[in-house]
N, C-alpha and C positions, 0 to 999 in steps of 0.2 A: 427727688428724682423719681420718675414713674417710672415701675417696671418695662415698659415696652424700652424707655429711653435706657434705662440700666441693661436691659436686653442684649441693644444693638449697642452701645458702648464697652459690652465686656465680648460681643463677637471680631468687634473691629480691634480688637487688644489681642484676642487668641490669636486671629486670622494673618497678625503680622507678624505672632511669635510664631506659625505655623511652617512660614514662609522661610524665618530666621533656620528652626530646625532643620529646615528641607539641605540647608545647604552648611549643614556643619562638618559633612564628611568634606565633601570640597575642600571647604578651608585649612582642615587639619591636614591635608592633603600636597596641600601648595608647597613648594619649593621654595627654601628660601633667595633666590633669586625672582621668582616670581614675585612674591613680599614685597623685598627692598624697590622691585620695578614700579609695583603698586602705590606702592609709599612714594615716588616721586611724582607721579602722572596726579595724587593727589596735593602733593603739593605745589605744581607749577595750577593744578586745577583750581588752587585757592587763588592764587596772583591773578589767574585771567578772570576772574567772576570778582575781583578784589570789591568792582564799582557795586554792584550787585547786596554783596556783604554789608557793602560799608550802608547801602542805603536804609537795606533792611535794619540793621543796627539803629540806626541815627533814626528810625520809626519806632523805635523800642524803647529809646532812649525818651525817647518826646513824650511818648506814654508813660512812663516810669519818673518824670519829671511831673507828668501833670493828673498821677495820682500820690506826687508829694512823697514821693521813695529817698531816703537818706541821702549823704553822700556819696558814705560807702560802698552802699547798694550801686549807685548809679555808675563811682570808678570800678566796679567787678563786670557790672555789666557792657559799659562801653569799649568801643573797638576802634582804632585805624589801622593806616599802613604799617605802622611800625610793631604795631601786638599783631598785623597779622601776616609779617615776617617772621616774629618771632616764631608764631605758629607751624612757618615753614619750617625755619631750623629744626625746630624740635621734630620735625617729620622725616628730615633726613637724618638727623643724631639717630634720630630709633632704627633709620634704614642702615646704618654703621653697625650698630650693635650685632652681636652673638645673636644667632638666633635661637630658643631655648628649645624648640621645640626636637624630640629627636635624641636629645643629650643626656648622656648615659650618668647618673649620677653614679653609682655602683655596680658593681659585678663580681661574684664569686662562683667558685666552682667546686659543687658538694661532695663530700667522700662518694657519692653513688653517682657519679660522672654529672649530672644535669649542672648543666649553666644557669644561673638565676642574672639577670641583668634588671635594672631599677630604671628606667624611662621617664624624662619628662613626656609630656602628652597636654594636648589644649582640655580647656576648664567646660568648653561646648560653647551655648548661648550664656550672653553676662548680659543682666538688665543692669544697665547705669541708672543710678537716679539722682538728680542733682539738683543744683538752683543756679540764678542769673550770673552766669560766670560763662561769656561763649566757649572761650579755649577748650573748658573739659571736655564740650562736644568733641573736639579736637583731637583733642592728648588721648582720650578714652577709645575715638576710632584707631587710632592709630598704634596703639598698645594691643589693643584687642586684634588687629589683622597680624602684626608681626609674630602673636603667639600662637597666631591658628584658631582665634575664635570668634565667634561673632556676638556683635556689639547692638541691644535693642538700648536706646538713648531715651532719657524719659528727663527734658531739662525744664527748669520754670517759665511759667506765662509772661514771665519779663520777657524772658527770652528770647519768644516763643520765634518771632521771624528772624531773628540773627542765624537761630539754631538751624530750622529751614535751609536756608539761604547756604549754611557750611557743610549741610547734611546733604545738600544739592550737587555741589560741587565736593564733595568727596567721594558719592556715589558715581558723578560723573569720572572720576580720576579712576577707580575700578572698573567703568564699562570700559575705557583707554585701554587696562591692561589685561582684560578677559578674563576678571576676576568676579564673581556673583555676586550685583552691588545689593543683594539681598541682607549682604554680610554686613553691611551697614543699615540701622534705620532708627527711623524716628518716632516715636509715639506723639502723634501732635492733639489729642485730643486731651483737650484744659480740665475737664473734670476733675474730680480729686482720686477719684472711686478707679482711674483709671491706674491709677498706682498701684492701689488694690490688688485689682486682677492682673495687673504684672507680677507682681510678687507673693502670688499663691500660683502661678503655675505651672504647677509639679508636672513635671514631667515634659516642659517645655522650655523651661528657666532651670539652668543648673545650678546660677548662684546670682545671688542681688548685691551690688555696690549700692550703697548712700551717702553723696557728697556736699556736704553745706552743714544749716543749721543745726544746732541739737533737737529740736523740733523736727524736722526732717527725717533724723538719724534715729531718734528715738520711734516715731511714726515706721517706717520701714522695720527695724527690730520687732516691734511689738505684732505686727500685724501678716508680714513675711509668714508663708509656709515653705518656699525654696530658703538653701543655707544663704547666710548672709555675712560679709566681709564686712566687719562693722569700723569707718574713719570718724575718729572722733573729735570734739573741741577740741582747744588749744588752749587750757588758761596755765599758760608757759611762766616759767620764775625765770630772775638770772641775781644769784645769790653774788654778793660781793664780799669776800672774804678778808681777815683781819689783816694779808700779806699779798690783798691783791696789788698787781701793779695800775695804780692812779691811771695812767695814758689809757692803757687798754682798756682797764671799767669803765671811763669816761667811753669812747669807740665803741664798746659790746653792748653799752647801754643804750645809747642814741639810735643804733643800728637797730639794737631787737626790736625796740619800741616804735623809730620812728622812721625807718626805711620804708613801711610800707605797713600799716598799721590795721590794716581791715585782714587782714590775710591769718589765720588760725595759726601759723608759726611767731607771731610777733608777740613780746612779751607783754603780759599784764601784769606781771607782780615783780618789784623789785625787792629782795629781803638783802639789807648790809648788816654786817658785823661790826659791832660797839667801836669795837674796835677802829674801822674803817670812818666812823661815821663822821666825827670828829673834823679829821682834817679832809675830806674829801664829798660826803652829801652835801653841805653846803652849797657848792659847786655845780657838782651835779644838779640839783632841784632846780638853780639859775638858770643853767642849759636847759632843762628837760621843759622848763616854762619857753623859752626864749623860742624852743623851737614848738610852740603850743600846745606844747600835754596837759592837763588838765592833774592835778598829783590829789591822791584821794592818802593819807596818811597818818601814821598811828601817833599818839601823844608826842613822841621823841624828834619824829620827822616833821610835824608842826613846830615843835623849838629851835630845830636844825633853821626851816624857813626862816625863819623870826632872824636867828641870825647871820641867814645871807641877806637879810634888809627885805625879805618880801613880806605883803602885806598880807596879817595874820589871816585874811580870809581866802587867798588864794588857794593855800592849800586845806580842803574840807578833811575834817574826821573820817577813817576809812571806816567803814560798816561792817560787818559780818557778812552780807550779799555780796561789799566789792572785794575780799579776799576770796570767793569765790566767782565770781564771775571774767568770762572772755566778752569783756568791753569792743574788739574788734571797730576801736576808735580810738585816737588819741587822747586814754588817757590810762594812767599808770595808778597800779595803787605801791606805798612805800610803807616796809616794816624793818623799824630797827632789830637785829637780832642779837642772842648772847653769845651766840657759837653756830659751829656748822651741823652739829646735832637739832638744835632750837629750828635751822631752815630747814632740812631734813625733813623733819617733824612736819612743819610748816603745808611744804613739798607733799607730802604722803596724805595730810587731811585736804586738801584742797585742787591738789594739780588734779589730772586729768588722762595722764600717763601717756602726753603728746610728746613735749621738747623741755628741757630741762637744762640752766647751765651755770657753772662756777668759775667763778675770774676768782686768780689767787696761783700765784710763785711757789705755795706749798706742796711738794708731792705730794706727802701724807693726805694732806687736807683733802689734794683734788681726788687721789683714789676714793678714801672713804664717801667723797659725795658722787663720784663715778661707780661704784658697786654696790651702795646702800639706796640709790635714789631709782626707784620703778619706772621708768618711761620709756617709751620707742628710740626715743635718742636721749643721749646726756652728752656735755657737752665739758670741755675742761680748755678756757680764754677764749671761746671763740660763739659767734651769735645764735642765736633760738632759730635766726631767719633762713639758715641751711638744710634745714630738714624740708626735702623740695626736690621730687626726684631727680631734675633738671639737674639742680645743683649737686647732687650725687652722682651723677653721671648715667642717668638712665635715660636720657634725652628728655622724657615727660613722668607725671605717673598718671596713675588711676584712685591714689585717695593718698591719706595717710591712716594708717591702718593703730589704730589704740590697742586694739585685742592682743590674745596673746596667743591664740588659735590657728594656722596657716600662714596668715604673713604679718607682720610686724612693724610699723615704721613708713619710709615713702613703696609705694608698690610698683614697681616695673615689669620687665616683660617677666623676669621666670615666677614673679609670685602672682600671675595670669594661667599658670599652669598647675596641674595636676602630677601625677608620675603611674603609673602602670609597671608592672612585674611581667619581664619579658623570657621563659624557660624554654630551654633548649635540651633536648635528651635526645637517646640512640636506643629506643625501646626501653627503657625504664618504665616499672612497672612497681606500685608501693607494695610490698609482704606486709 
């Protein structure tokens, strides 16, 4: 890239973070009635532009097709009527919520009279960065107005006219409610470099989200001079224990894996217990092929195969790579284990500290893997695929958050916010 073109590409990047600034008191400002009114005129604005969306989409799609982009890739990216309902719902669930901004976490009152109260308050400018996934354009406006902040959206070249198209009509849904659609915007310029100078600038960007790849996520960490909310892979376990109950492990296993299998919450590693494996993987591996998983598997789970009658090649040797990797495809790696310490273990070298979970009738068992195992969620009978802010009840989120630093797990509206120290005195004066 020649300096002139580098020039004019990082002034067209400040000039709309400039814009975003200009209207952050505003925002922080609004009433949450104002909000929730904004949040619907944005969602009746997606229904009436629906044709519009859907076409841009199905352009993106044809390109993303005919530079040979996976499946996966192409089910994150593609859109209809029915993902862009759901998009409504999810704009009115947020317009139901609490709203955080405002809300007094604490309050005390010191021997020397002054009142100390503890305030949530908006995070300012959020630069989103993401990849070919339209919704988060979505989720991520609509999280960010409800908390009082504004949202600069930076999504992938897949994307590029879907995002447009939704960025279009949300800012239209803001001018409806005389709200500053400044508060929303898009950085559409494809470069790379433009990421870049989103996320070095201080004093413009309060904080950076990166949502998608570990390539992405890692790129944003490394290069970011604003703080950054780091959402990280997914390569999720779901441990099956020597007292789990057969129905359920069968259910929590199909489900993690193969409800929706490109999505960072869906499991990749299945570890059983000796114990369990006997009368119950057999079974399992039949289903998990039946419904097209792909079983990458240690010495013990290649014999299991053998004697549910599958053919010795179906199931390959797992590698060292696929006990660590988020396949984000239908396919599973399987490890026979000795105990729930051995998955632990397991757990601790290889997760990712996303989603975590243990089917097993044991108390004992499930606390020790509920308080010994590190991740954003752990889970005890029930699937990897819940951790979603949606399904948490936050209407949508904004990542899911790996770190241990500010928020934790799916992010909603109050981990959008910041808190400020709000004192009240009657002439107090420190001696």
């Amino acid at each position: 890239m020649t300096v002139g073109i580098q020039t004019d590409l990082k002034q067209d990047v400040l000039n709309q973070l400039r814009r975003a600034r200009a209207v952050v008191g505003s925002l922080s400002q609004l009433s949450t009635d104002q909000k929730n009114l904004a949040l619907q005129h944005m969602s009746d604005a997606l229904w009436s532009s629906r044709e519009r969306i859907l076409a841009a989409n199905q352009a993106d799609v044809a390109d993303a097709l005919a530079a040979g982009q996976s499946d996966t890739r192409i089910d994150r990216l593609k859109l209809d009527e029915t993902r862009i309902q759901s998009m409504m719902t999810g704009l009115m669930q947020i317009s139901k919520l609490p709203d955080p901004v405002g809300e007094r976490i604490d309050s005390t009152t010191l021997p020397n009279g002054l009142n100390v109260e503890k305030v949530r308050v908006p995070l300012g400018v959020i630069a989103i960065v993401y990849e070919s996934r339209p919704n988060v354009t979505v989720d991520a406006a609509a999280l960010a107005l409800k908390s009082g902040n504004v949202a600069v959206l930076r999504g992938g070249k897949e994307a590029r006219k879907s995002n447009q198209a939704l960025v279009d009509a949300l800012r239209d849904g803001l001018r409806r409610s005389n709200v500053p659609e400044d508060a929303i915007q898009l950085i559409q310029r494809e470069e790379r470099e433009a990421v870049d100078f989103l996320i070095q600038a201080t004093g413009l960007v309060d904080v950076a989200i990166p949502r998608g790849g570990s390539g992405l996520i890692q790129r944003v960490v490394e290069q970011a001079r604003v703080p950054v909310i780091e959402t990280g892979v997914g390569n999720c376990h779901v441990y099956v224990d020597a007292r789990a109950d057969a129905t359920k492990a069968t259910h929590i296993v199909l489900n993690a894996k193969t409800q929706r299998p490109s999505v960072c919450n869906a499991a990749e590693t299945l570890l059983v217990h000796q114990g369990m494996a006997e009368s119950w993987l057999p079974h399992m591996l039949v289903e998990l092929q039946q419904m097209g998983v792909e079983i990458r598997g240690c010495e013990q789970t290649r014999l299991y195969a053998l004697k549910a009658g599958l053919d010795e090649s179906s199931v390959q040797p797992a590698t060292e790579e696929d006990w660590a990797t988020e396949f984000l495809a239908p396919i599973l790696a399987v490890k026979v284990v000795a105990n729930v310490d051995e998955a632990i273990d397991h757990i601790h070298r290889y997760g990712t500290l996303h989603s975590e979970a243990i089917v097993t009738e044991d108390a004992v068992v499930a606390e020790q893997f509920l308080s010994q195992v590190d991740a954003a969620v752990v889970y005890h009978n029930a699937s990897t695929r819940f951790t979603d802010g949606f399904e948490f009840g936050f209407g949508a989120e904004i990542g899911i958050s790996t770190q241990k630093i500010h928020a934790r797990g799916p992010m909603g509206l109050r981990e959008l916010t910041s808190y400020k120290y709000i004192v009240r005195g009657n002439g107090q004066v420190r001696e």
